[in-house]
C-alpha positions as CSV (number, residue, x, y, z in Angstrom):
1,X,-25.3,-11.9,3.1
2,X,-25.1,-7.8,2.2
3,X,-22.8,-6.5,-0.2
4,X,-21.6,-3.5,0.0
5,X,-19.2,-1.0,-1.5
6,X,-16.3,1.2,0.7
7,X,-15.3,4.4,-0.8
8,X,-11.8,5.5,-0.1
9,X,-10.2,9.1,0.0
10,X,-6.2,7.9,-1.1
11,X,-3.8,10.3,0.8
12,X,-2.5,11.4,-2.8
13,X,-6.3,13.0,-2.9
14,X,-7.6,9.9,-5.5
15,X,-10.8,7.9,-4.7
16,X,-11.9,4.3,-5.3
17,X,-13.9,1.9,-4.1
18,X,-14.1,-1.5,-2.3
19,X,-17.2,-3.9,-2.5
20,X,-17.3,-6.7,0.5
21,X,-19.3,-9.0,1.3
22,X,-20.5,-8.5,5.0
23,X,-22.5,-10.1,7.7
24,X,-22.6,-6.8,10.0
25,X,-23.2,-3.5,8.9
26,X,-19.6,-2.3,8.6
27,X,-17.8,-0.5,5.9
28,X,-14.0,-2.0,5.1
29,X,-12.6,0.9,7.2
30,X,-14.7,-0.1,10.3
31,X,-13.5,-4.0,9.8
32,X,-9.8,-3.5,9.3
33,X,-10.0,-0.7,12.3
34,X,-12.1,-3.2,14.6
35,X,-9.2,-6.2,13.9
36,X,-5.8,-6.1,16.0
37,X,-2.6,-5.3,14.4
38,X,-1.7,-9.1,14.0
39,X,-4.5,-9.5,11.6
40,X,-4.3,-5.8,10.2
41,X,-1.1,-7.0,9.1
42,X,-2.1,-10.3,7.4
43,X,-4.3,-8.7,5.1
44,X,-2.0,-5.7,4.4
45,X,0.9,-7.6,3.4
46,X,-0.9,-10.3,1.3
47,X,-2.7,-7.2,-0.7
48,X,1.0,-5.4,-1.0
49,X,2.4,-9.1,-1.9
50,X,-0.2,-9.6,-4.5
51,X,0.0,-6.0,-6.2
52,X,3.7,-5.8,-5.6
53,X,4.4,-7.6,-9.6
54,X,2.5,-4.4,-10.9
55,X,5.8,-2.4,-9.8
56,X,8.1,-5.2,-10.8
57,X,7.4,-5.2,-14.1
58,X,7.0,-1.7,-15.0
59,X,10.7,-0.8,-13.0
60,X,12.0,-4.1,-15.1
61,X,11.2,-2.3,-18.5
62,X,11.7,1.4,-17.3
63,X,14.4,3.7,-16.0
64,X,13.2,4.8,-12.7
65,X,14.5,8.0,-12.8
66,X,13.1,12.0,-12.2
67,X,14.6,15.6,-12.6
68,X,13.7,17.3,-8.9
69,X,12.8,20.8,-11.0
70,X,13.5,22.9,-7.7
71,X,17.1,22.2,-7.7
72,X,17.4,20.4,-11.5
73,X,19.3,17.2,-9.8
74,X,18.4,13.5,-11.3
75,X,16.8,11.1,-8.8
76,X,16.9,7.4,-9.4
77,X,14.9,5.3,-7.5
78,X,16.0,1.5,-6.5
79,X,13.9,-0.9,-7.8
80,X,14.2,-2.9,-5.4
81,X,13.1,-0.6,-2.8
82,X,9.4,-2.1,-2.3
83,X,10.5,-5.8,-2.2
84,X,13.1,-5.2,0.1
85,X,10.6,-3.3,2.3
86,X,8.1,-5.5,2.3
87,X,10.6,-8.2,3.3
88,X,12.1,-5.4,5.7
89,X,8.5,-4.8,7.0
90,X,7.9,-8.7,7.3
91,X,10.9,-9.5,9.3
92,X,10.3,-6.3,11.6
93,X,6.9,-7.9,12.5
94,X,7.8,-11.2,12.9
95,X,10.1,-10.4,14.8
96,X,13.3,-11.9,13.3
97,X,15.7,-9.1,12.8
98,X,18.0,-7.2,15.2
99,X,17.8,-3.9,13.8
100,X,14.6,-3.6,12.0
101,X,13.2,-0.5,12.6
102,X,16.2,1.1,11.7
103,X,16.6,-0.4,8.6
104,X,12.2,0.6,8.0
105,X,13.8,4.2,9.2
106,X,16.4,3.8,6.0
107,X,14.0,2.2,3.6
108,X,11.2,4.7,4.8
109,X,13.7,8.0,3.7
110,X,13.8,6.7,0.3
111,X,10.3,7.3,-0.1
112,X,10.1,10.9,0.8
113,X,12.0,12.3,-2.2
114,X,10.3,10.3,-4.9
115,X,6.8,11.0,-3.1
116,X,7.4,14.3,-3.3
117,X,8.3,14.6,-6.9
118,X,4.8,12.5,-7.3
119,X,2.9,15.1,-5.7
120,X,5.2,17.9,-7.9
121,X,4.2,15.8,-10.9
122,X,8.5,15.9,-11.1
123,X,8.3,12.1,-11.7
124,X,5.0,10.8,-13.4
125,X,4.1,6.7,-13.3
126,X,1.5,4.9,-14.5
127,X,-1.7,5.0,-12.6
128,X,-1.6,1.5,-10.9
129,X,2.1,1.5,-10.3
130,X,2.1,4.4,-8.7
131,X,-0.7,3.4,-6.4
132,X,1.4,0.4,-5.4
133,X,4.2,2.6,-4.5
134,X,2.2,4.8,-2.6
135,X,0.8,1.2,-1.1
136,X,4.2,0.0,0.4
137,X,5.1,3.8,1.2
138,X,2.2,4.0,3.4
139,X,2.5,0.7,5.1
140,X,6.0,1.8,6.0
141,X,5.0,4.9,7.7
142,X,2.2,2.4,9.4
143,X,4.7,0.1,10.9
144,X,7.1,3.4,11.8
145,X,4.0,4.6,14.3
146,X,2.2,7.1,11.9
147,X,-1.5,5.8,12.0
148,X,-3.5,7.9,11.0
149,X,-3.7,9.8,7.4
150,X,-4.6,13.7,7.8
151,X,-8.0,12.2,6.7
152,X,-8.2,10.6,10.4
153,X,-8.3,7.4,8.2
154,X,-6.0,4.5,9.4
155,X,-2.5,4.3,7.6
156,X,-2.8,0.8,7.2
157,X,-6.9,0.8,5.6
158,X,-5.7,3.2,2.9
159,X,-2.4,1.1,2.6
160,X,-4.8,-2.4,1.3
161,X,-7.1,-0.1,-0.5
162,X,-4.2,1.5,-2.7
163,X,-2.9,-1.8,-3.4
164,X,-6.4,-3.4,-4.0
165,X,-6.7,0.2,-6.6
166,X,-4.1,-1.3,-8.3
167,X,-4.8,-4.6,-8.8
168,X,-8.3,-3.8,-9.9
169,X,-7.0,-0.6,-12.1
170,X,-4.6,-2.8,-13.8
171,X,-6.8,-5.8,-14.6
172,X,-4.7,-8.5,-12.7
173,X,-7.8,-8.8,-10.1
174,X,-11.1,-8.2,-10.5
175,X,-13.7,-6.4,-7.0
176,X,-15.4,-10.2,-7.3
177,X,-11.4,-11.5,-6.8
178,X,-10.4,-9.2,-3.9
179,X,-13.8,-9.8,-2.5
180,X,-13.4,-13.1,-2.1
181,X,-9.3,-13.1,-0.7
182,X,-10.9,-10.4,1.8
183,X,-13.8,-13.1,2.7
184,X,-11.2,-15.9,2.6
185,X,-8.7,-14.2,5.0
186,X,-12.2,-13.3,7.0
187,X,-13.1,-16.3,7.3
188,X,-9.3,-17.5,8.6
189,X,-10.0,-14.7,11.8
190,X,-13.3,-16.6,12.9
């Protein structure tokens, strides 16, 4: 079996990398392009699941707040926004909630602010929790219909990758660990 290693251009403008193990010659963008959405899915939300204590724990010990310095107003962002997306997300694609992509509208708007001030360097976080909020942000925008990144790179590829970054950048997982969850759900397809 080949080993390999997928680069990734993050729609924040950071890079990183991906090694898989591989039967076919096919970079980790190709593979979760080449799956349908069911299994797109699968793999998104178990790599937003597994990176999801990364935010958790920093917005436990931290005040999740920002000064927007175009108009000087405080922000404060929920910390509970990414778990109840996720869930939000969950339900929508299951299937087992009424009104779900208007609540994924709601949850979605209360990224855009703090986004922003990321981009502004208005609100600073560290390195791997920001790349899991930039994870959930992104799968959000996925599920809402936006597919494609201005990179013409799927929503939902850069969505795992981001949260793989962070569970590799913050030493919970090692490239050997998510290797092998990637091969497991792999194998789960065939």
């Amino acid at each position: 079996m080949e080993r390999i290693k997928s680069s990734w251009l993050c729609s924040d403008g950071s890079s990183g990398y991906v090694e898989i193990a591989r039967k076919l010659p096919m970079t980790l963008q190709e593979y979760i392009d080449s799956l349908p959405k069911d299994k797109q899915f699968v793999i998104v939300i178990h790599f937003v699941k597994l990176a999801l204590p990364i935010w958790t724990n920093y917005a436990d010990k931290n005040v999740l707040k920002y000064r927007d310095t175009v108009v000087g107003m405080m922000h404060t962002v929920d910390k509970k926004l990414l778990r109840e997306s996720i869930d939000s997300i969950e339900k929508f694609i299951n299937r087992k909630t009424i009104d779900g992509k208007g609540k994924l509208i709601e949850l979605s708007k209360q990224f855009d602010d703090p986004i922003t001030a990321l981009q502004d360097s208005d609100w600073e976080l560290p390195y791997e929790v920001e790349r899991v909020f930039y994870s959930v942000c992104n799968l959000i925008r996925f599920v809402l219909g936006e597919e494609k990144t201005v990179f013409d790179e799927s929503m939902i590829y850069v969505s795992i990758n981001q949260a793989a970054d962070a569970l590799e950048s913050s030493g919970t997982m090692t490239f050997k660990e998510l290797n092998k969850i990637l091969n497991d759900i792999k194998k789960q397809f065939e």
